[in-house]
C-alpha positions as CSV (number, residue, x, y, z in Angstrom):
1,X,0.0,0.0,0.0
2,X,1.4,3.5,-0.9
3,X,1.7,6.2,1.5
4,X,-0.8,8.3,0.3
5,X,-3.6,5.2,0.1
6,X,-6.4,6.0,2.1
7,X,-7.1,3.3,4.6
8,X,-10.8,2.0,4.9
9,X,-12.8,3.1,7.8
10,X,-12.5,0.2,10.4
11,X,-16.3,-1.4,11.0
12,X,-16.7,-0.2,14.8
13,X,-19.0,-2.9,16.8
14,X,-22.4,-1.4,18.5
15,X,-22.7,-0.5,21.5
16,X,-24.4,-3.3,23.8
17,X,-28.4,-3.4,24.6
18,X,-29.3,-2.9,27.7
19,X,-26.5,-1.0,29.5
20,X,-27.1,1.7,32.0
21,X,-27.5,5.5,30.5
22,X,-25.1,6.3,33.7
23,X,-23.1,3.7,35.3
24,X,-23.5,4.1,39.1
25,X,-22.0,1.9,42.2
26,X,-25.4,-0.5,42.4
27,X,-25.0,-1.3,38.8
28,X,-22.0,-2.7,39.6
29,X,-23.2,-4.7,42.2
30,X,-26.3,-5.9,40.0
31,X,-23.8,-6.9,37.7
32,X,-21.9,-8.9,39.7
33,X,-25.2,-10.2,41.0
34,X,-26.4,-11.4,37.4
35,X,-22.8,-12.6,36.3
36,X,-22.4,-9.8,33.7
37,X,-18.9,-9.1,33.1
38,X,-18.0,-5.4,33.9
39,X,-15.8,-3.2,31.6
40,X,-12.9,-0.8,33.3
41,X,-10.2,1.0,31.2
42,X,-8.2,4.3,32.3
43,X,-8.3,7.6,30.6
44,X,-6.3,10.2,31.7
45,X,-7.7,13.0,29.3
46,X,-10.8,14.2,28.0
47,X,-10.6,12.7,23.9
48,X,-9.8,9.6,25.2
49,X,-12.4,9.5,28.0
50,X,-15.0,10.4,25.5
51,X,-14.2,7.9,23.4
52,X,-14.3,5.1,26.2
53,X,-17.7,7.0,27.1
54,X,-18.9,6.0,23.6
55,X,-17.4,2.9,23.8
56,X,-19.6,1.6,26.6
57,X,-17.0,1.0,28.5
58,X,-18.4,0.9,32.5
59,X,-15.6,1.8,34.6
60,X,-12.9,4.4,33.9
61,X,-10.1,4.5,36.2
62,X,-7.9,7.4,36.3
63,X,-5.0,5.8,37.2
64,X,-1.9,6.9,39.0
65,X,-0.2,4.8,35.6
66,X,-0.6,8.4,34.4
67,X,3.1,8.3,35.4
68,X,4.2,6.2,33.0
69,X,2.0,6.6,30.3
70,X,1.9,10.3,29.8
71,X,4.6,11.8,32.1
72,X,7.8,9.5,31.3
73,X,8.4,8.3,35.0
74,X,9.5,4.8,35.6
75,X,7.5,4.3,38.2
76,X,3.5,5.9,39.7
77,X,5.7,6.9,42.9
78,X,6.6,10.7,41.3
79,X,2.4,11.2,40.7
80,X,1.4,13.7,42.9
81,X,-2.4,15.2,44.4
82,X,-2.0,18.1,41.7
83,X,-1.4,15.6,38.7
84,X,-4.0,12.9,39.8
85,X,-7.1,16.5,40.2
86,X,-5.8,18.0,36.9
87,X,-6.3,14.6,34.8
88,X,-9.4,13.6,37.0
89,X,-11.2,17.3,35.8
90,X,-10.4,16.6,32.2
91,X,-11.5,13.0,31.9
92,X,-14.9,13.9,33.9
93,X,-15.0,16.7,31.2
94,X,-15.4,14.0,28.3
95,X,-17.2,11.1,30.3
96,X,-20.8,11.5,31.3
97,X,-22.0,8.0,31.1
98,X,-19.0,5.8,32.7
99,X,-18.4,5.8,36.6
100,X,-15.2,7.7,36.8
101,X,-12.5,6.1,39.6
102,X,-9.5,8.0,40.5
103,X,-6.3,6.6,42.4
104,X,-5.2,8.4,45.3
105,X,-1.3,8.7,44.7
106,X,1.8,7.9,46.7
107,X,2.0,9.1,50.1
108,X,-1.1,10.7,50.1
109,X,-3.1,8.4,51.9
110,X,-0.2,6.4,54.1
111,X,-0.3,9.4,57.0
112,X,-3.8,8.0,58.5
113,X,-7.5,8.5,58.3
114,X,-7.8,12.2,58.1
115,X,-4.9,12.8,54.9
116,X,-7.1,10.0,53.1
117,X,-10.2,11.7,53.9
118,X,-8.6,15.0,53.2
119,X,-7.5,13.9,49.6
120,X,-10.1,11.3,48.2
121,X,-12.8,14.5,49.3
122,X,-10.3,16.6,46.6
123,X,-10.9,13.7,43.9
124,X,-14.7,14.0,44.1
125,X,-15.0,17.7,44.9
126,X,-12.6,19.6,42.5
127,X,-11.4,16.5,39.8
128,X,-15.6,15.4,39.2
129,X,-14.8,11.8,40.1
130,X,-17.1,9.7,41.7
131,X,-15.0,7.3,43.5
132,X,-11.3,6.8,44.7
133,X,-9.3,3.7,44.3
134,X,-6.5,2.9,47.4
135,X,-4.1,0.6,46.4
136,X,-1.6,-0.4,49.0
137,X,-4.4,-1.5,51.5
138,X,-2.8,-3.4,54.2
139,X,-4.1,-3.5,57.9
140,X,-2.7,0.2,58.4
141,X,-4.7,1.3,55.7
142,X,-8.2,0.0,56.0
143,X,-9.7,2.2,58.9
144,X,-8.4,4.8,55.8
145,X,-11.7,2.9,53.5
146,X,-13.6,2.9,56.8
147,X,-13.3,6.8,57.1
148,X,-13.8,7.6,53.9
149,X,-16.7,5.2,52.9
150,X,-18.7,6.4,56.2
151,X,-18.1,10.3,54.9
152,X,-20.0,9.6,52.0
153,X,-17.3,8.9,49.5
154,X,-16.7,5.1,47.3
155,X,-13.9,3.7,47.7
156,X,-12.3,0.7,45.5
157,X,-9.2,-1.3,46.7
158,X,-6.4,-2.7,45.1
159,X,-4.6,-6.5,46.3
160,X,-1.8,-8.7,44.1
161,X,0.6,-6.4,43.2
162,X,0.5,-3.0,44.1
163,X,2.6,-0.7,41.8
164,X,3.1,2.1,44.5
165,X,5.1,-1.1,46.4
166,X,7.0,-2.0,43.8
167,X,10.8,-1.4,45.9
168,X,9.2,-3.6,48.8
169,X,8.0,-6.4,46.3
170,X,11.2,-6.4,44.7
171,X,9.6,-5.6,41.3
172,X,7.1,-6.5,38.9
173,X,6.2,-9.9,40.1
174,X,3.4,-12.3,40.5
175,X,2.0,-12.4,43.9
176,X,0.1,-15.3,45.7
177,X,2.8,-17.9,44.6
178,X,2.2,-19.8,47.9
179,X,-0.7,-21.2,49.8
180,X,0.1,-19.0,52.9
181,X,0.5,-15.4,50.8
182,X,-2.8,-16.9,49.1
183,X,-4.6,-16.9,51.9
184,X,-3.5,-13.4,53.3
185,X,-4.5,-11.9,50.2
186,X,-8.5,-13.5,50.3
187,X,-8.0,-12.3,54.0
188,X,-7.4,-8.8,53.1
189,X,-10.4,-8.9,50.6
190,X,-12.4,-9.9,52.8
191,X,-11.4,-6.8,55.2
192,X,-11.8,-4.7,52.5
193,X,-15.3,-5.8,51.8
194,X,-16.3,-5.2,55.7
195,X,-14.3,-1.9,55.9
196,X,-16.9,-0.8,52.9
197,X,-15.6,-0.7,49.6
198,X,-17.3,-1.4,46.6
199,X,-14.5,-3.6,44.4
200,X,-11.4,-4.5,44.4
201,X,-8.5,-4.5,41.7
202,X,-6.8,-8.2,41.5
203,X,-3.3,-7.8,40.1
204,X,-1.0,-10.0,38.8
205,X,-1.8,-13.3,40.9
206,X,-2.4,-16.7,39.6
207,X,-6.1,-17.1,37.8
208,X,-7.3,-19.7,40.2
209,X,-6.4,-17.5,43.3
210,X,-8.5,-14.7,41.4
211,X,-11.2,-17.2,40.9
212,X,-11.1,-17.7,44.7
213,X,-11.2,-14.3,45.7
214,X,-13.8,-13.6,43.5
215,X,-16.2,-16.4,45.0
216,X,-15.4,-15.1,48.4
217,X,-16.5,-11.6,48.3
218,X,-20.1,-9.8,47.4
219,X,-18.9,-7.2,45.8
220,X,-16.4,-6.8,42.5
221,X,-13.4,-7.7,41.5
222,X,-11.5,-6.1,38.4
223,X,-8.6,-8.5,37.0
224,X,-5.2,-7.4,35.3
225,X,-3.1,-10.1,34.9
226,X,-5.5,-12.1,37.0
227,X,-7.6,-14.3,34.6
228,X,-11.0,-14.4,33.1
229,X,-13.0,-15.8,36.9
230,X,-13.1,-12.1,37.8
231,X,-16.2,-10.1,38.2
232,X,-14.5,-7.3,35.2
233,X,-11.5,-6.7,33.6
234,X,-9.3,-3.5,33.4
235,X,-7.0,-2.7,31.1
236,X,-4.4,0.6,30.6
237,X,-6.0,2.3,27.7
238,X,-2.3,3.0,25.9
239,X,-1.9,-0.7,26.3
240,X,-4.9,-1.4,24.5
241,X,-4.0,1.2,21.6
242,X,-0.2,-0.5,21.3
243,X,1.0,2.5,21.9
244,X,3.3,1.0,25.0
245,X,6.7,-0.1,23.2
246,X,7.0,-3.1,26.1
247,X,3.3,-3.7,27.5
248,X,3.0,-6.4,30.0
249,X,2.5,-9.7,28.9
250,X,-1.2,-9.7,30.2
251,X,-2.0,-7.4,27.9
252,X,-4.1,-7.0,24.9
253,X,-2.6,-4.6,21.9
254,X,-6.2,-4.2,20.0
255,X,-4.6,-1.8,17.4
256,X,-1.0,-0.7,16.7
257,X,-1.1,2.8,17.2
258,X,2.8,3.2,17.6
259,X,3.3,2.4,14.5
260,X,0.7,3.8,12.4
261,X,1.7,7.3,14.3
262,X,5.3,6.5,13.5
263,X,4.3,5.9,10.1
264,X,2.4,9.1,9.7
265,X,4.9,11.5,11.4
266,X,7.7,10.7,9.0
267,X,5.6,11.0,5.7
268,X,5.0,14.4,7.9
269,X,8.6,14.9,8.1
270,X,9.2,14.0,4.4
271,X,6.6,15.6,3.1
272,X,8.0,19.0,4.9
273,X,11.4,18.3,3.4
274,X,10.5,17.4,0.2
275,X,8.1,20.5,-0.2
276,X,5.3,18.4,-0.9
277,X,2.9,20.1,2.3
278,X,1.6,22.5,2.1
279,X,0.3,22.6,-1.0
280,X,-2.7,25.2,-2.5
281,X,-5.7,23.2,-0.5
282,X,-4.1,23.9,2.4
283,X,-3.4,27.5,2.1
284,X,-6.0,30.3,3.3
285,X,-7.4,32.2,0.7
């Protein structure tokens, strides 16, 4: 195909019948109720959270991933409050249907009860999100969901492996090996559950550890890296797009938008060089 062949529209699939006109916390629950699989992808910017708005998808989670993603960092630890608000206010700009999550960042949530209180209440009030996601929740941390959850504000948890933790995991590793780490983590679900949140993340554990979790808990769980028995799935939107030069192996590249954009920003390049844009249809009259 030459450069300047036009590609063919893709065929984009319909949206599913029956889903909610706004995706609130008890559909959720219903869903998990009626074994209907629930749909989370991140956003981090309006376009994109429009998009996933038309897409159906149910869940967006503005996640502290913005690090890496958009920013450059290595790890989430550099995300700060100010970051996590100003992404949060421009996805709930382009996403009316989805339930927007937003992840509390690093060290804004470890000091106690009142700094998590203090900071999710800045998610919902001045980013538009409608719920927070911790994710190192540990036994020091869950009177943190408690708090929150009884001031009016959901709150979604995060077990497996917990990025913000990745120097005291050692890396990016698989988590629940063992019988005995298996059974601390369906503990701490369960913990979570009582302390009030509505779902939990499962990351990077075995599937049939997932698949046990799952089945021991009423409310949802969101798999990444965690196999198909969970309640939903979530997946890093530049992931999904191939636009992540080494995505983890868990993920799904739908589309290879590294390369088409490569593609068209050196024909930009050449095209420059070689005088060939702009020509007379692009000029103003």
């Amino acid at each position: 195909m030459s450069d300047t062949a036009t590609l063919a529209a893709p065929k984009i699939p319909p949206a599913p019948a029956g889903v909610a006109k706004k995706v609130r916390i008890p559909h959720l629950l219903q869903m998990k109720r009626d074994g209907r699989p629930i749909v989370m992808l991140t956003a981090y910017d309006a376009p994109t959270a429009k998009i996933a708005d038309e897409g159906a998808i149910d869940v967006i989670l503005v996640g502290d991933s913005v690090g890496m993603t958009v920013h450059g960092f290595e790890t989430t630890l550099p995300v700060t409050m100010e970051m996590m608000i100003l992404h949060t206010q421009a996805v709930a700009r382009g996403a009316k249907r989805a339930l927007i999550v937003a992840d509390l960042p690093f060290m804004s949530y470890q000091l106690g009860p009142e700094q998590t209180l203090a900071n999710a209440g800045r998610l919902l009030a001045e980013g538009g999100a409608a719920a927070v996601k911790l994710e190192s929740v540990n036994e020091a941390t869950l009177p943190s969901i408690r708090t929150i959850v009884e001031a009016g504000i959901p709150c979604m948890g995060h077990i497996g492996l917990t990025p913000q933790a990745i120097h005291a995991l050692g890396g990016y590793r698989v988590q629940g090996r063992t019988e005995d780490h298996a059974e601390r983590l369906i503990d701490l679900a369960k913990k979570i559950e009582v302390a009030g949140a509505f779902g939990i993340v499962l990351e990077m554990m075995p599937s049939a550890l997932a698949a046990r979790i799952t089945g021991a808990i009423q409310i949802p769980t969101f798999g990444i890296g965690a196999g198909s028995a969970c309640d939903g799935q979530v997946l890093v939107l530049h992931d999904l797009l191939g636009i992540t030069e080494n995505p983890p192996r868990f993920a799904k590249k739908y589309v290879d938008f590294r390369a088409g954009m490569l593609r068209a920003v050196r024909k930009y390049g050449r095209d420059v060089r070689e005088q060939l844009f702009p020509t007379t249809e692009h000029e103003i009259p």
